[in-house]
N, CA, C and O atoms as a GROMACS GRO file, in nm:
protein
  336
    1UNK      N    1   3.398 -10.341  -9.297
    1UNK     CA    2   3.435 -10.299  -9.430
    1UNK      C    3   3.408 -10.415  -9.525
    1UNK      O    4   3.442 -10.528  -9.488
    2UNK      N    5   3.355 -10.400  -9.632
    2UNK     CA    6   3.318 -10.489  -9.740
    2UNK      C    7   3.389 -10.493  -9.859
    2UNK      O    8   3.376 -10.400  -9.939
    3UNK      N    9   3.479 -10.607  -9.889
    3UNK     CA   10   3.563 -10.606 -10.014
    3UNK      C   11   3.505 -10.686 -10.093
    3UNK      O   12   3.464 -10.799 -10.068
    4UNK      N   13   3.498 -10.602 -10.237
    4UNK     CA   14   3.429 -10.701 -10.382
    4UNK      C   15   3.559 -10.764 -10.415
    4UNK      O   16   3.675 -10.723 -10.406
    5UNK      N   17   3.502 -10.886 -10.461
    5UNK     CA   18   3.608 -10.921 -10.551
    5UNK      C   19   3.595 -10.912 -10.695
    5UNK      O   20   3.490 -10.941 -10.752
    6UNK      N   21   3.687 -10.876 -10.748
    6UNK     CA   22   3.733 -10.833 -10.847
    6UNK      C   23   3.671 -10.905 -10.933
    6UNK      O   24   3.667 -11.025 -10.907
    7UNK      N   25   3.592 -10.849 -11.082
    7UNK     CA   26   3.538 -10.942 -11.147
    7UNK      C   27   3.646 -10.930 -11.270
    7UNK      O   28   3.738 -10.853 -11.296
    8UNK      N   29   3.577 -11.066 -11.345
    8UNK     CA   30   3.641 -11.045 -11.511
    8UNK      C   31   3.600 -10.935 -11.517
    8UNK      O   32   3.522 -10.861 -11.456
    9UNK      N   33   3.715 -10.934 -11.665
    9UNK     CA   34   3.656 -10.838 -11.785
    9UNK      C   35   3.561 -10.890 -11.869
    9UNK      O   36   3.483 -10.815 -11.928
   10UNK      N   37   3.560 -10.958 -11.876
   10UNK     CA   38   3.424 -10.954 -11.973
   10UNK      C   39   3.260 -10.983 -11.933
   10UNK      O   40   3.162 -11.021 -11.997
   11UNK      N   41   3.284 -10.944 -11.792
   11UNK     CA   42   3.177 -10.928 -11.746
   11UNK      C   43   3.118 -10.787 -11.683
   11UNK      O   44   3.095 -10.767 -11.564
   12UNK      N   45   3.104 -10.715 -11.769
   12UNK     CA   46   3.090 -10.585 -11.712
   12UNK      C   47   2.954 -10.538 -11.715
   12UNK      O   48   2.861 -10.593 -11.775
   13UNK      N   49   2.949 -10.420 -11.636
   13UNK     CA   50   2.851 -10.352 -11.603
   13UNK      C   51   2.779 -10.329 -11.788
   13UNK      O   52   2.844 -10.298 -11.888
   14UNK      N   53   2.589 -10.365 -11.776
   14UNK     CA   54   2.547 -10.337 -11.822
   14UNK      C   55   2.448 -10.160 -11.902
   14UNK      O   56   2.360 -10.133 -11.984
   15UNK      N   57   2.527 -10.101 -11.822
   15UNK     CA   58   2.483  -9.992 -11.777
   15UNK      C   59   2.604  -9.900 -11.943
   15UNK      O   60   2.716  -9.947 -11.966
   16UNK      N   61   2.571  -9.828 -11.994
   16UNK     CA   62   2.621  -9.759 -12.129
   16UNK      C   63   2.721  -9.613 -12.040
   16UNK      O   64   2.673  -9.512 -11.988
   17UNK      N   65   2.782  -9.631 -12.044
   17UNK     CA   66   2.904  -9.476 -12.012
   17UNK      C   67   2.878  -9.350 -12.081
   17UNK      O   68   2.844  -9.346 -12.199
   18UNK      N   69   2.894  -9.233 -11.997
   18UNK     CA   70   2.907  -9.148 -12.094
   18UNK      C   71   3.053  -9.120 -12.179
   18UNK      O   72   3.160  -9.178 -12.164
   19UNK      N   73   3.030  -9.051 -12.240
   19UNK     CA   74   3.164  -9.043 -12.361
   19UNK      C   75   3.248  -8.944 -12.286
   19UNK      O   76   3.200  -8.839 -12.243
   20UNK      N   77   3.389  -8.983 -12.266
   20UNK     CA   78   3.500  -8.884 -12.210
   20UNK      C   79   3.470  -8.727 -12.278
   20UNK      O   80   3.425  -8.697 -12.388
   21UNK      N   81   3.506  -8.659 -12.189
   21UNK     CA   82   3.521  -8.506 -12.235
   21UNK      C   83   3.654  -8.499 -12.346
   21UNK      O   84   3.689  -8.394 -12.399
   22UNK      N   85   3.701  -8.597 -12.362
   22UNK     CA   86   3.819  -8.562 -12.449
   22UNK      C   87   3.744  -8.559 -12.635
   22UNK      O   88   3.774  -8.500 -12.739
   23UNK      N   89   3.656  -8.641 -12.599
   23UNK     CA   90   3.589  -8.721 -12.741
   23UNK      C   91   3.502  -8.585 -12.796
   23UNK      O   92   3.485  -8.564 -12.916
   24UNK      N   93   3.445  -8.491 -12.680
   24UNK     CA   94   3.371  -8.401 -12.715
   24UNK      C   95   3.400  -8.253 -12.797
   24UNK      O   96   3.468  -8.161 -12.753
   25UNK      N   97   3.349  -8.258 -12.891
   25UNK     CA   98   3.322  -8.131 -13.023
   25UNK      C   99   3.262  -8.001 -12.935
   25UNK      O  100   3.146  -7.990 -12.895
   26UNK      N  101   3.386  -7.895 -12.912
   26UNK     CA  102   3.317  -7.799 -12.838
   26UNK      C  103   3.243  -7.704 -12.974
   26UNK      O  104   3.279  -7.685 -13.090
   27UNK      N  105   3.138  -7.664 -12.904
   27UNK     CA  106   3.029  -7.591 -12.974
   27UNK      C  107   3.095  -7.387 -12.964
   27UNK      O  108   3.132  -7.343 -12.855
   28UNK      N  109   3.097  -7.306 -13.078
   28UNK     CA  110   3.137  -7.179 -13.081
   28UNK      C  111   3.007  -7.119 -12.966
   28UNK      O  112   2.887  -7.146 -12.955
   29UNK      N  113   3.098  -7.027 -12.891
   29UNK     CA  114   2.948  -6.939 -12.806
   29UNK      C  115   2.891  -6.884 -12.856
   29UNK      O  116   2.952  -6.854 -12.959
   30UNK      N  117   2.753  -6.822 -12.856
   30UNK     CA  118   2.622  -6.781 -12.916
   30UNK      C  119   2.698  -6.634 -12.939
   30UNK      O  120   2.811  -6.605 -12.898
   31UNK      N  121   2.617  -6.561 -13.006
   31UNK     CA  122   2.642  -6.401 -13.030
   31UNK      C  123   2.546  -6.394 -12.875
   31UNK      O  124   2.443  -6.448 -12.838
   32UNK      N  125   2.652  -6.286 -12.805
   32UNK     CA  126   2.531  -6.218 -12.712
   32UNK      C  127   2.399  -6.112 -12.766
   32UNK      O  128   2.435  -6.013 -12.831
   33UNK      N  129   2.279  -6.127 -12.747
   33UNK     CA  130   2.159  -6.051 -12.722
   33UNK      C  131   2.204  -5.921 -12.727
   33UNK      O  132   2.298  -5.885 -12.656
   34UNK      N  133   2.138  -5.833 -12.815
   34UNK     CA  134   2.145  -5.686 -12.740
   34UNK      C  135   2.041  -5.664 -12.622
   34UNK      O  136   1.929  -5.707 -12.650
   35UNK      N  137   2.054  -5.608 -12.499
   35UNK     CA  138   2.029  -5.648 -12.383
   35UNK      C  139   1.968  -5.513 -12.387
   35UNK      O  140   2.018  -5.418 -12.448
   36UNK      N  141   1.829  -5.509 -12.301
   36UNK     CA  142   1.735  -5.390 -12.274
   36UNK      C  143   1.830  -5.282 -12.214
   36UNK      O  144   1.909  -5.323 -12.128
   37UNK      N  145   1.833  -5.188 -12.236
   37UNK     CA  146   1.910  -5.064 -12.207
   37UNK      C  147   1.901  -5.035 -12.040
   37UNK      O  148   1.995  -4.998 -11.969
   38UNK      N  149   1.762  -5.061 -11.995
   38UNK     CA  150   1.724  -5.074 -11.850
   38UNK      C  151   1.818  -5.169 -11.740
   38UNK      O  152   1.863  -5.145 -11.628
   39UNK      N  153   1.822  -5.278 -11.822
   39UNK     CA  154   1.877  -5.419 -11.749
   39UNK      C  155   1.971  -5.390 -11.774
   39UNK      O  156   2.007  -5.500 -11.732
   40UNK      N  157   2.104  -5.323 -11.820
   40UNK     CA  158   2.218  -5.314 -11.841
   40UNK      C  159   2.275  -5.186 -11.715
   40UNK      O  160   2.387  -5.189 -11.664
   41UNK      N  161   2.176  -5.087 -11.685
   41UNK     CA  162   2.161  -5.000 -11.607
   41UNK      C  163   2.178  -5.062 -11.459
   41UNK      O  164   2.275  -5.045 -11.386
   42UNK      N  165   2.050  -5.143 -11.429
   42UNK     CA  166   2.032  -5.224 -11.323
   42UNK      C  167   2.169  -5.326 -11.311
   42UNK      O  168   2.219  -5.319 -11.198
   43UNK      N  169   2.225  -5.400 -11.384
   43UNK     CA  170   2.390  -5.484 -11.361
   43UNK      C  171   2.473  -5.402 -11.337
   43UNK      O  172   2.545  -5.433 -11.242
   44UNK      N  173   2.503  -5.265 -11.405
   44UNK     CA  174   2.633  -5.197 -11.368
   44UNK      C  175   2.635  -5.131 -11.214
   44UNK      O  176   2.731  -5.104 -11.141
   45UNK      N  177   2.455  -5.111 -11.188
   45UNK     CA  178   2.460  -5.044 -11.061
   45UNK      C  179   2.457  -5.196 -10.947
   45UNK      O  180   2.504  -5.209 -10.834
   46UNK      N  181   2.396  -5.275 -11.017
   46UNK     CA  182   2.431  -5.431 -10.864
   46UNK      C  183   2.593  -5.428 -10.849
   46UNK      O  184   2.645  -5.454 -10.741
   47UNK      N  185   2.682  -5.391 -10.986
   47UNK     CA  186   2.813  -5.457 -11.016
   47UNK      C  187   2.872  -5.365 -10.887
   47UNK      O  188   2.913  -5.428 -10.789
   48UNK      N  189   2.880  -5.196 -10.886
   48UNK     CA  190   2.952  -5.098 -10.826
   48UNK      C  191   2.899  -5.093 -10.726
   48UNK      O  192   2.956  -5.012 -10.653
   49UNK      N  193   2.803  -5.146 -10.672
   49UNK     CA  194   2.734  -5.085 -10.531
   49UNK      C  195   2.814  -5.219 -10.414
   49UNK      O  196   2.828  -5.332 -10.461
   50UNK      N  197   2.854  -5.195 -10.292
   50UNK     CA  198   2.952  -5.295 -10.233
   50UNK      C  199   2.817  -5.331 -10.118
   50UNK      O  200   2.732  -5.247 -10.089
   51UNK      N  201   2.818  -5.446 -10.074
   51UNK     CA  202   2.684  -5.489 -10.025
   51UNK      C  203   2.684  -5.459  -9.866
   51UNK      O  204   2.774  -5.459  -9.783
   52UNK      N  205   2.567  -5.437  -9.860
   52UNK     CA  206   2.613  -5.372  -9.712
   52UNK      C  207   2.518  -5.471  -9.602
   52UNK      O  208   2.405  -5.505  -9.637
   53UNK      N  209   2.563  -5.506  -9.494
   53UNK     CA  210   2.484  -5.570  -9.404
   53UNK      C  211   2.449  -5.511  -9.269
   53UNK      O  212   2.495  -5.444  -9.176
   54UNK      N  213   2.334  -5.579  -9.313
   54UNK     CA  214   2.223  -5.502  -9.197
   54UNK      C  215   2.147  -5.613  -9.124
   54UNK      O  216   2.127  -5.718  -9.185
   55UNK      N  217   2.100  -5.598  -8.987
   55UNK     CA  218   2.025  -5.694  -8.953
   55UNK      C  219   1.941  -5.638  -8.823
   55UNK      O  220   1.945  -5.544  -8.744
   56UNK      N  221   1.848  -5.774  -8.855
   56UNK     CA  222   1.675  -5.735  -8.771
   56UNK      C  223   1.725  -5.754  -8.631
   56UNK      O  224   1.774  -5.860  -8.590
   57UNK      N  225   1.707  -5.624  -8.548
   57UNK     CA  226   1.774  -5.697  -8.397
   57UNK      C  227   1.587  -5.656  -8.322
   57UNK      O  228   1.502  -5.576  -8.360
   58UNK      N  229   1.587  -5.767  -8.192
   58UNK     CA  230   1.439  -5.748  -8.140
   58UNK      C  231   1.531  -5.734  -7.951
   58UNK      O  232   1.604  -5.803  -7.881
   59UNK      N  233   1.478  -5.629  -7.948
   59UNK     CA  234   1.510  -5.606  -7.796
   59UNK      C  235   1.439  -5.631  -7.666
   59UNK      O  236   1.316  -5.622  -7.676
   60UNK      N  237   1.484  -5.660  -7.551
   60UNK     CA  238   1.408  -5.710  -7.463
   60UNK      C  239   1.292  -5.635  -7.428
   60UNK      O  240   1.189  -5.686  -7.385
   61UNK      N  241   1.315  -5.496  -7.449
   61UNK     CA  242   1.196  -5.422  -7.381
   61UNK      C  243   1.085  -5.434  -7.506
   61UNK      O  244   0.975  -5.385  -7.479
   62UNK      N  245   1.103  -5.493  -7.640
   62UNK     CA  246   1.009  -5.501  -7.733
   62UNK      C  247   0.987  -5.447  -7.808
   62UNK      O  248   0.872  -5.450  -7.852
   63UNK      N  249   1.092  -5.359  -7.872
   63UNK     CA  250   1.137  -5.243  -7.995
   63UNK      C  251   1.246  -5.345  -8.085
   63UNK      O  252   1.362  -5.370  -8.054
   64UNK      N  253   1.187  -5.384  -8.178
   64UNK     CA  254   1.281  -5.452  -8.305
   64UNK      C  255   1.349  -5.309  -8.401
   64UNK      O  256   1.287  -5.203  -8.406
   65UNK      N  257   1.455  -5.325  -8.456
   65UNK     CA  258   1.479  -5.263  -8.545
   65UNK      C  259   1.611  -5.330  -8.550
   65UNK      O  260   1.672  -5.417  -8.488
   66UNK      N  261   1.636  -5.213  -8.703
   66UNK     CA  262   1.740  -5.290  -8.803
   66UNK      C  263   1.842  -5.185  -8.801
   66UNK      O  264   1.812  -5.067  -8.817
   67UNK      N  265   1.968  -5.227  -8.780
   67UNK     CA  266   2.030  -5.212  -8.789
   67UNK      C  267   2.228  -5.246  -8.859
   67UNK      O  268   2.238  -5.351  -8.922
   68UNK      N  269   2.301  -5.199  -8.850
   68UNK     CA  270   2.422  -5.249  -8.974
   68UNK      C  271   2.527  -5.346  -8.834
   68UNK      O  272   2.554  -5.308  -8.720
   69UNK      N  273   2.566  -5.487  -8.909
   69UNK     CA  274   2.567  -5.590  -8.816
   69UNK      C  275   2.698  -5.559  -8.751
   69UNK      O  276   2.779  -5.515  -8.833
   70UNK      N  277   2.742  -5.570  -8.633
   70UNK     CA  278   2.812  -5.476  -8.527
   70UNK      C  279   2.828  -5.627  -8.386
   70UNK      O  280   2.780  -5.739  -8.370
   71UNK      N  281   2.903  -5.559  -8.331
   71UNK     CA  282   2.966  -5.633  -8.235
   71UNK      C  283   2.897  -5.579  -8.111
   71UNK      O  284   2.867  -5.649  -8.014
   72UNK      N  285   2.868  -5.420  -8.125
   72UNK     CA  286   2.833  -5.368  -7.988
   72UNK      C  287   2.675  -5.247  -8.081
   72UNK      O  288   2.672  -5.129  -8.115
   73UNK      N  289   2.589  -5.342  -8.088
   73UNK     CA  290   2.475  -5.271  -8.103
   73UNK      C  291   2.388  -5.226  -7.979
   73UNK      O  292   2.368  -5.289  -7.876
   74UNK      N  293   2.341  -5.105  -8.013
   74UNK     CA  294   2.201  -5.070  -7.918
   74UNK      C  295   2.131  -5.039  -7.901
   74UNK      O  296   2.162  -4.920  -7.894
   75UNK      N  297   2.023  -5.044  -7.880
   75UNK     CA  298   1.858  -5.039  -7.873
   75UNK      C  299   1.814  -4.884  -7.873
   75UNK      O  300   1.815  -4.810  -7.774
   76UNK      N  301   1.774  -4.849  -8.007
   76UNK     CA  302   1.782  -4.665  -7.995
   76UNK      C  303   1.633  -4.671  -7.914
   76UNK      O  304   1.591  -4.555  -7.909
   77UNK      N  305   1.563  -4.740  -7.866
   77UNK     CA  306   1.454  -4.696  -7.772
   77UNK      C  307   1.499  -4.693  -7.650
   77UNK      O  308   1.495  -4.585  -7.591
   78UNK      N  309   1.547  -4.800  -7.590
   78UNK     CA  310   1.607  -4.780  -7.432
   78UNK      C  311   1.772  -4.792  -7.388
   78UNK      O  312   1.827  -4.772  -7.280
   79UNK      N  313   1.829  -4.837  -7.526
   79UNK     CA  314   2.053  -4.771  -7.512
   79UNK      C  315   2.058  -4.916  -7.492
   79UNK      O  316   2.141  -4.942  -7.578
   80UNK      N  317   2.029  -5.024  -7.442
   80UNK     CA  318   2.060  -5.127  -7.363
   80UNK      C  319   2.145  -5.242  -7.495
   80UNK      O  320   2.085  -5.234  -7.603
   81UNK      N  321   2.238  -5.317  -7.498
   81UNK     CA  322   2.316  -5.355  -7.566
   81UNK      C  323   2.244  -5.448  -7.616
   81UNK      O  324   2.137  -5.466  -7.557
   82UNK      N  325   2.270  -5.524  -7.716
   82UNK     CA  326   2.202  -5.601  -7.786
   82UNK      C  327   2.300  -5.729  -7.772
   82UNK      O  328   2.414  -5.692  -7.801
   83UNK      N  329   2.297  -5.830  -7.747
   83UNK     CA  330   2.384  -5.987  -7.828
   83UNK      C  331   2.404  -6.042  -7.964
   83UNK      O  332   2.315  -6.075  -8.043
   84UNK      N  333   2.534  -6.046  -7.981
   84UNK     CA  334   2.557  -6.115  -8.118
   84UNK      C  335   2.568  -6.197  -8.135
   84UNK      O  336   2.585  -6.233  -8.252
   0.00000   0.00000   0.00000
């Protein structure tokens, strides 16, 4: 472990600080955009839709497919269980 010793004060770092957040002039928020009628469509449906998971499973006999992620998946070509 490496201990500095303590310097003066009046020898300080040459290096300029930034200014405390206390010192800072908050700025009013912008007016929002009226927003393409499309893209407002597309957010409400990302917002309500609940995300669903799915995943790429590859089976020994050599049939990949996808399926929703599960504890006890199985291979709709030959039934045989898959590993999670």
């Amino acid at each position: 472990m490496r201990v500095r010793p303590q310097r003066p004060t009046d020898r300080r770092s040459p290096i300029p600080r930034r200014p405390s957040a206390h010192g800072r002039v908050e700025r009013a928020p912008d007016a929002p955009e009226a927003a393409d009628p499309h893209l407002l469509a597309e957010r409400r449906h990302r917002a309500s839709v609940a995300p669903e998971d799915h995943a790429l499973y590859a089976c020994a006999c050599g049939f990949q497919f996808q399926a929703s992620v599960s504890t006890s998946v199985a291979c709709p070509h030959c039934g045989s269980g898959q590993a999670w």
